[in-house]
C-alpha positions in Angstrom: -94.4 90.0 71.8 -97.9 88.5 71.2 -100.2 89.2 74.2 -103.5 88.3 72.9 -104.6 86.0 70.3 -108.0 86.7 68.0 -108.4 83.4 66.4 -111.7 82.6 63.5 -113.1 79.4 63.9 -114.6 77.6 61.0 -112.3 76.2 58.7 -109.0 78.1 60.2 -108.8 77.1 64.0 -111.6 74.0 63.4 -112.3 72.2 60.1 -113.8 68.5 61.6 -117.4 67.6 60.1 -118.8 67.9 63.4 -117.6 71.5 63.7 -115.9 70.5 67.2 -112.0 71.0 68.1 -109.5 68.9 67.6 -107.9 67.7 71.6 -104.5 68.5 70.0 -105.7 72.1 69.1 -107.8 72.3 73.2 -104.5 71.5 74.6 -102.6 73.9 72.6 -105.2 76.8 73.7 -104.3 75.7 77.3 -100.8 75.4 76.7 -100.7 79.3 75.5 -103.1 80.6 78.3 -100.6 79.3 80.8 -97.9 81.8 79.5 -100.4 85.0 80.2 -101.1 85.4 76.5 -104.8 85.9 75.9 -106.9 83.4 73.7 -109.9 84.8 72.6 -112.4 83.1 69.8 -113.0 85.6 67.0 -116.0 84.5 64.8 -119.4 85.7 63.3 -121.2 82.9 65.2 -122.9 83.8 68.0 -121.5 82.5 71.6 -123.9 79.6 72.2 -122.5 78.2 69.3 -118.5 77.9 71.5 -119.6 75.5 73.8 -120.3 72.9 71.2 -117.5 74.1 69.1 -114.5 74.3 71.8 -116.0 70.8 73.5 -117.4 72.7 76.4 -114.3 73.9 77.5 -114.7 77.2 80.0 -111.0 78.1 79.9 -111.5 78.4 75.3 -114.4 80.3 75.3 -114.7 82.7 78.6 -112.8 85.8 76.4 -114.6 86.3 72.8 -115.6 88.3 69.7 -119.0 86.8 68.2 -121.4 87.9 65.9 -118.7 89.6 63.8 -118.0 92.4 66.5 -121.4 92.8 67.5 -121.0 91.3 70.8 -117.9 90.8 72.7 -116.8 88.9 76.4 -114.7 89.1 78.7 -114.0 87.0 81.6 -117.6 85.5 80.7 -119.1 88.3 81.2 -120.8 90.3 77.7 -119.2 94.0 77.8 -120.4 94.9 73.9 -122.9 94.8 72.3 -124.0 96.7 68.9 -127.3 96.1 67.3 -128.2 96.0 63.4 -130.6 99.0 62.1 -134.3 98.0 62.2 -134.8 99.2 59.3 -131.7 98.7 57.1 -132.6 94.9 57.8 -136.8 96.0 56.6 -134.6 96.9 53.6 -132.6 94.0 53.3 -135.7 91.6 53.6 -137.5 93.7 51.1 -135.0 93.1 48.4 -135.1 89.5 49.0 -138.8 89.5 48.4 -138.6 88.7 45.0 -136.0 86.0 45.3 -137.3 82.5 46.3 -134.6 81.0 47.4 -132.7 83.7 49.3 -134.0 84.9 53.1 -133.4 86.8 55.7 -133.0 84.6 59.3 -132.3 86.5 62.7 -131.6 85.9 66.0 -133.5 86.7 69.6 -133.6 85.3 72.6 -130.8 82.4 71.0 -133.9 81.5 68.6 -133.4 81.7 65.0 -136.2 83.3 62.9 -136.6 82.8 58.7 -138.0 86.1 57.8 -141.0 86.4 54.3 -140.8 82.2 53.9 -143.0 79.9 55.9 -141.9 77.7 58.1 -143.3 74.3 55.8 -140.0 75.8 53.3 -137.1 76.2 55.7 -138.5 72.3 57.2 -137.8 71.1 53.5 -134.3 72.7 53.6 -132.5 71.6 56.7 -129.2 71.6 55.6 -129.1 75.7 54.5 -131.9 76.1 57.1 -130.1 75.0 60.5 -131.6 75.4 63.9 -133.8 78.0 62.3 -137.2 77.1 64.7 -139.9 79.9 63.6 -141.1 81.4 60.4 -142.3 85.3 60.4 -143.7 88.0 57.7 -141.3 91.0 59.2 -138.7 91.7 61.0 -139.4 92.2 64.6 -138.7 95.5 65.9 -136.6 94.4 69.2 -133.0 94.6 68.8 -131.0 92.2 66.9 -127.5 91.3 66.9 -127.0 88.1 64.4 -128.8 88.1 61.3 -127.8 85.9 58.0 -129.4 85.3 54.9 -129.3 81.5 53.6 -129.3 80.7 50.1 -131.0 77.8 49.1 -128.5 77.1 46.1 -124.9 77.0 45.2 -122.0 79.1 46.7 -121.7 80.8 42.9 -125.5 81.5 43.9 -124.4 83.4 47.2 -122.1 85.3 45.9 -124.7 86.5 43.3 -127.0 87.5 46.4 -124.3 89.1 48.8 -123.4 91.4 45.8 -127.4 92.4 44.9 -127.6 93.2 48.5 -124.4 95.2 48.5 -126.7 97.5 46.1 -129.3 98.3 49.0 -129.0 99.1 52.5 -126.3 101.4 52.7 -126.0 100.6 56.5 -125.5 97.0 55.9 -122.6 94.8 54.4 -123.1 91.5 53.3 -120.1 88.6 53.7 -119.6 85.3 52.8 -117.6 83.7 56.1 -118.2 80.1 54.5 -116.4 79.4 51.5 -118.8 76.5 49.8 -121.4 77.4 51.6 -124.2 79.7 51.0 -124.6 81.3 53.7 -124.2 85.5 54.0 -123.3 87.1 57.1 -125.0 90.9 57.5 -123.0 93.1 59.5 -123.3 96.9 60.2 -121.5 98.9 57.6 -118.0 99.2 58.4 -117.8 97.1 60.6 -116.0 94.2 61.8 -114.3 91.7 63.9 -111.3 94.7 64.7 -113.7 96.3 66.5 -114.4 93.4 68.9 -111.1 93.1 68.8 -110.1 96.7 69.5 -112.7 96.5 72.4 -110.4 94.0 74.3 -107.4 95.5 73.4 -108.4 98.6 75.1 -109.9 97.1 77.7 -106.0 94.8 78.5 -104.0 98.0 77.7 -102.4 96.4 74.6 -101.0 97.8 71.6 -102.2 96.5 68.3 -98.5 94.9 67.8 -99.2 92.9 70.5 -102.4 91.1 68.7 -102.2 88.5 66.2 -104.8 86.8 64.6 -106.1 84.2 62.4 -108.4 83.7 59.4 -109.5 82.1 56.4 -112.8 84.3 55.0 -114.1 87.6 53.7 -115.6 88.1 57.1 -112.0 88.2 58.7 -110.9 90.6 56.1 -111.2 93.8 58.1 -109.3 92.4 61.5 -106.9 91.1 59.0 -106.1 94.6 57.6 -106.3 96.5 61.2 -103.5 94.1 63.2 -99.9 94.4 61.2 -99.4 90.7 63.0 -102.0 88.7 60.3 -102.1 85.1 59.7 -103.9 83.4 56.9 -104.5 79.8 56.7 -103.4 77.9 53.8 -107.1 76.8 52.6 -108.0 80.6 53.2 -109.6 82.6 50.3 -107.5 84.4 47.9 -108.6 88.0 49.2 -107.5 86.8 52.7 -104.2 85.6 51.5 -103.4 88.5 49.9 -104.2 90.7 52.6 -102.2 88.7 55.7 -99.2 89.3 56.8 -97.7 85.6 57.9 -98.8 82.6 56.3 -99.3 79.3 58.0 -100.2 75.6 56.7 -104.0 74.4 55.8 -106.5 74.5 59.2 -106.6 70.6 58.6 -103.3 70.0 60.1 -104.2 72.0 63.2 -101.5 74.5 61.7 -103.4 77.1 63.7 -103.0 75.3 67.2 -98.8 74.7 66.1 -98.7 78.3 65.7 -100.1 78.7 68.8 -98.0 76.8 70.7 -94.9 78.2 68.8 -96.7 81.8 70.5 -96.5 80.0 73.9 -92.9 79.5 73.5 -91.8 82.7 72.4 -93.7 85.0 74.4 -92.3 84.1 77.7 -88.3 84.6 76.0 -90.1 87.9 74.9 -89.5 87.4 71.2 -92.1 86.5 68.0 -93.1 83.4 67.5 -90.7 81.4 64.6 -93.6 81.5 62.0 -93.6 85.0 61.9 -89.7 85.5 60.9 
């Protein structure tokens, strides 16, 4: 039976302009929590970003994975948290430096910071700059746990970047958790959403047969792989199809919040859900 749900959120359990849940898929969260089964956000945004994206909702967002792993709630409460290397992301800066229209943003305090631009650039590029507020030479030295760098080009473009920096910090990786859009995720090497997830698991006394969960990106690759109870989204990449288990219908049908309710309904008759027969 499925006791705990680890769901991604852009494009797999969202996918509205306005990046904000669908009241079908908020009921069907609901829905599930009322049979005991755990719902918990799995994303590489950081948790400010849930209230906006699960409509304010308490119930949706109390029990989460953000940052890719790095941090991780319960109940509300942050019980993980694992910072990037100072300086693998000096590194990772450094090998941007000769690449105007790649850089390094990262997070303190829940203010974003553009890293070796000024701040007159990421104003003229709002749309791959978002809620980035402050401009800096280096990396500050106090400890960071959401970086990205933002590509001021096409996805093809990205791609490009995320495999140059592959080539550097060897205590970094570098994903791409938007398809379309340029935007890299930097992550500690190794390391992924399974270990936010494997930090709830533990902490509820589950077994890993008792978590499913959902994706569409190469960001969700490495829970994909560590659950055997995968689900890939229809409009997921072709890596992430490959590598799930169960296959469900395109996130812009809410095909995430049917199998979710299809969860509700067969954990209680302790059985798996229909989708996954």
């Amino acid at each position: 039976m499925i006791k705990l749900v680890l769901c991604d959120l852009d494009s797999t359990l969202i996918w509205q302009p306005d990046h904000v849940i669908t009241p079908f898929a908020l009921d069907a969260i609901h829905v599930l929590q009322g049979t005991g089964v755990l719902f918990a956000p799995c994303t590489g945004r950081i948790y400010r970003d849930l209230t906006h994206m699960l409509a304010g909702d308490a119930a949706a967002t109390s029990t989460a994975v953000t940052s890719n792993g790095q941090l991780v709630y319960l109940e509300g409460q942050l019980v993980e948290k694992v910072a990037l290397s100072h300086k693998a992301l000096l590194c990772a800066e450094a090998s941007l430096a000769h690449m105007p229209d790649a850089y390094l943003v990262v997070e303190y305090g829940g203010r974003k910071v553009a890293v070796g631009t000024d701040l007159g650039f990421v104003r003229a590029h709002p749309d791959n700059f978002w809620h980035v507020e402050r401009a800096l030479t280096d990396v500050p030295e106090e400890p960071c746990y959401k970086a990205n760098v933002r590509v001021v080009g096409t996805y093809e473009r990205c791609q490009e970047v995320a495999a140059h920096l592959s080539d550097a910090p060897a205590e970094l990786d570098f994903l791409c958790p938007m398809p379309g859009t340029p935007h890299i995720d930097v992550t500690p090497h190794g390391f992924g959403k399974d270990h936010g997830g494997d930090f709830l698991m533990d902490r509820l006394g589950l077994e890993p047969q008792e978590v499913c969960c959902f994706g569409d990106a190469e960001n969700d690759l490495a829970v994909l792989r560590h659950y055997p109870h995968s689900v890939a989204v229809a409009n997921a990449v072709p890596a992430v199809r490959d590598v799930a288990r169960w296959h469900i219908g395109p996130a812009n049908n809410d095909s995430v919040a049917h199998a979710l309710l299809d969860i509700a309904e067969a954990t209680p008759e302790g059985r798996m859900p229909a989708f996954m027969r």
